[in-house]
Structures are given as C-alpha cells and as structure tokens.
C-alpha positions in Angstrom: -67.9 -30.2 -1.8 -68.7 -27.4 -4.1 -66.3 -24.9 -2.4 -63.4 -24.8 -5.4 -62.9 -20.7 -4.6 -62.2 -21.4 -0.9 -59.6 -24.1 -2.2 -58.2 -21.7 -4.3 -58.2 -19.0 -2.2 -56.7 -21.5 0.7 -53.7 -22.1 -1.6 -53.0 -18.3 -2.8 -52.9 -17.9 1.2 -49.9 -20.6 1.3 -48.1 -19.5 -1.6 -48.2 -15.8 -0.3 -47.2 -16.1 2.8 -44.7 -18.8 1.7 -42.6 -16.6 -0.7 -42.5 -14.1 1.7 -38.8 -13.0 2.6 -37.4 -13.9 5.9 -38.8 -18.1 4.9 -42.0 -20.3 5.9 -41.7 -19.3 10.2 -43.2 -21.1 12.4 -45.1 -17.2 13.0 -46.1 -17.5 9.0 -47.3 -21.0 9.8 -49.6 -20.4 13.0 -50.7 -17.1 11.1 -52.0 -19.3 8.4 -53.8 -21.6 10.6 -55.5 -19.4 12.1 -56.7 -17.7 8.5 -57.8 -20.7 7.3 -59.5 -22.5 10.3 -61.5 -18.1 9.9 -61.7 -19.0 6.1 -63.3 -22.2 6.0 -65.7 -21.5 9.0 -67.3 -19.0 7.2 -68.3 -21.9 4.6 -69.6 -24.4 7.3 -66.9 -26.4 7.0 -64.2 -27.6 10.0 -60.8 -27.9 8.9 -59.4 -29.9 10.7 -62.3 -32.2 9.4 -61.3 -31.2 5.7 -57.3 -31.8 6.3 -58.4 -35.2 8.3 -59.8 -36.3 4.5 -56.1 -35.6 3.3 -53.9 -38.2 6.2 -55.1 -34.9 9.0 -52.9 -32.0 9.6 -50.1 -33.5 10.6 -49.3 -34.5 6.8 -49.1 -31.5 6.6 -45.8 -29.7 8.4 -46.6 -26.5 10.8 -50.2 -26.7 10.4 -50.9 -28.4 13.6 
C-alpha cells in the first residue's frame, strides 16, 4: 500500500494509549477507533476495509 508511516503511527496510537494507567477501557478502546478510522481517512483509505484484510475488526478485541 505504500502507507508504512500511517502503520506506524497506527501502532504508537495503540501502544500509548495501552500503557496508559487505569488499563485498556473500553473508553481507551472507542477513543482509538475513532483516531484511527480520522487517521486513515486522511490517506484514502477505509479501515474497516484495511482491518477486513486482517480476519476484520472483530479479530481484533474492542475495536468494533
């Protein structure tokens, strides 16, 4: 896809809010969502079309 930074940055996102005290909340997890659906938007690209590459979102725990 060409779009290694928005990977990259995707994944700081996760481990950030992650390690933040308090635990993963189901808050922490929408919040994210929302970020990255904003994040990869701005590079054309739909992520729920993105995850769906990767078994979809629901692989992938509080991201639905």
């Amino acid at each position: 896809m060409g779009k290694e930074n928005l990977f990259f940055r995707w994944i700081e996102l996760l481990q950030f809010e992650s390690s933040q005290s308090g635990g993963f909340t189901k808050e922490r997890q929408a919040s994210i969502l929302v970020k990255a659906r904003v994040m990869f938007e701005e590079q054309g690209i739909e992520l729920d079309d993105f995850l769906g590459g990767a078994e979809g979102s629901q692989a992938l725990p509080g991201l639905r």
